[in-house]
N, C-alpha and C positions, 0 to 999 in steps of 0.2 A: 610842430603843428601838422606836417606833411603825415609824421605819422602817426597822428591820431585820426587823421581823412581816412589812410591806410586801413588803420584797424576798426572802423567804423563801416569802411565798404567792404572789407572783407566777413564781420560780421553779418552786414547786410544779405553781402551775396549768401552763406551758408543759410540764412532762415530761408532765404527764396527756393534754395536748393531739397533742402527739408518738407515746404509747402509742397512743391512739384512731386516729390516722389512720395508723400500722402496723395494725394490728388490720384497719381497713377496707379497707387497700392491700389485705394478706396476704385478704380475704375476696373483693374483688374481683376479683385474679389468679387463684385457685383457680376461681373461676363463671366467669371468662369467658378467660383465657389456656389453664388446665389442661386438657388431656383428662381426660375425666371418667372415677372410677376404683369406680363402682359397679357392681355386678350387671346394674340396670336400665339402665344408660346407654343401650346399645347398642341395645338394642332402644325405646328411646324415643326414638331421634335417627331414627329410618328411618319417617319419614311414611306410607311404604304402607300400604294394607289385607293384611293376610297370607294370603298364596294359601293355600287351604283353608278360610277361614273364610265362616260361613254371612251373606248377603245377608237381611232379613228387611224386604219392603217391602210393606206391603198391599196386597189389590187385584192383585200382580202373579203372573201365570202361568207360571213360568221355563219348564216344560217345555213349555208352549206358542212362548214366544218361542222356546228353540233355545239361540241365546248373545246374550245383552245383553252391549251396552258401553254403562255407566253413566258419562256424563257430570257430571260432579259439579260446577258450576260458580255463578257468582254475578255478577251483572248488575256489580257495583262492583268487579270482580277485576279487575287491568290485564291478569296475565298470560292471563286466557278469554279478554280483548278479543283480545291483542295474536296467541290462539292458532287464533282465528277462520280464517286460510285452511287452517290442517290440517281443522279441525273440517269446514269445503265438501270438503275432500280427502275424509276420511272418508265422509260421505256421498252425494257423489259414486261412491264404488269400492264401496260395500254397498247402495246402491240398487237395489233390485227382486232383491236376494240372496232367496234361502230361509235361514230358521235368522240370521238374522242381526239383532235391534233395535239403533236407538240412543233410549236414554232420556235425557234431559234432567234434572239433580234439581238447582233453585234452592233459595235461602230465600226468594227473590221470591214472589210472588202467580202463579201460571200464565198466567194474562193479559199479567203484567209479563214474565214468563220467555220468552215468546213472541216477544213482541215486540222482545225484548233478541237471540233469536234470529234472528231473522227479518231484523232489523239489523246481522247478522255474515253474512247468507248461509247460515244453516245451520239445512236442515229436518232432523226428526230425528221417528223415528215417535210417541214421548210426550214428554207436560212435565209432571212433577211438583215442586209443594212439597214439599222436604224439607229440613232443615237437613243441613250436609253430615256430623256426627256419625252420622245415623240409617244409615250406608252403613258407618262403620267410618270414613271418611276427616275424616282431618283439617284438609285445605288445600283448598284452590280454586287450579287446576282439578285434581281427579282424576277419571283415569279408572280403570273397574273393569270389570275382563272377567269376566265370568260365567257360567257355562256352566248347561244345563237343571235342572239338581239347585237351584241357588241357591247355590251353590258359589263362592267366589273364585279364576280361572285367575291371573290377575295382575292388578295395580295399577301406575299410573301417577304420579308428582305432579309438577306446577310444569306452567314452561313448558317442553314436552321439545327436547332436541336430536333433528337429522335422524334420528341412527339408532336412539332410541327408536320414532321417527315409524314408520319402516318397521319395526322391529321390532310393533308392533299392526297395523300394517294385514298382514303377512306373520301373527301369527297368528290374525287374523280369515278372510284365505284359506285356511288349514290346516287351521282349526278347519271353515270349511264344506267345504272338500274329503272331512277324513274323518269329516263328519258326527256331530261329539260337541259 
């Protein structure tokens, strides 16, 4: 009799065990096979900062600068490492521009940020601490073009392909040619 109890909870127990890891499959496959089928998805899978929204960084002057392009980067990032000879590019082709910053914004110490800089090749007219949330941006590295108002022109993320590349440096020279 005892062990028929036996063989009846141990049957027991293996369909429970069976339901539980359906369960977990079917929760799995939905998080990470399924396209996601919510409202927000969409707009929460796209890293950008969303062109038109407002940049708020103390201390900074937009209408003074003209158009910042906000570096948004992090000493421990492989991809700012690996993104270092765009970054000389950049400042290399907006060097001695009018209307033109590039700002640097670590979580580093500006000291550390600098020097993190300075070690890729790439001077740039400011280095601020800022966590990269304070900018709107999610990732490292973004970039954030931003024109006098404080305004977002466009966003950047990751490591970009060539023709990302050229598409900023082509509206960096647009943007200074007609002067907005």
């Amino acid at each position: 009799m005892s062990g028929e109890i036996l063989k009846k909870t141990e049957v027991l127990a293996n369909i429970a065990i069976i339901v539980v890891a359906i369960l977990l499959g079917g929760v799995l496959v939905k998080k990470y096979l399924l396209p996601g089928n919510d409202a927000g998805s969409a707009a929460s899978a796209d890293p950008r900062v969303p062109a038109g929204s407002k940049v708020s960084l103390p201390g900074v002057d937009w209408a003074k600068n003209g158009q910042t392009l906000l570096l948004v980067l992090s000493s421990d990032c492989r991809y700012c490492t690996e993104s270092g000879p765009f970054y000389q590019r950049l400042t290399r082709e907006t060097a001695g521009r009018q209307g033109i910053q590039l700002v640097a914004l670590l979580p580093q110490e500006v000291e550390e940020g600098r020097k993190y800089l300075a070690g890729l090749g790439v001077p740039v007219n400011e280095v601020r601490q800022a966590a990269p949330g304070n900018t709107g941006a999610r990732a490292t590295p973004t970039l954030i073009l931003v024109d006098g108002g404080g305004v977002v022109k466009n966003s950047w993320v990751g490591k970009l392909t060539a023709p990302e590349e050229s598409e900023i440096l082509s509206q960096l020279a647009s943007n200074r040619a007609g002067g907005s």
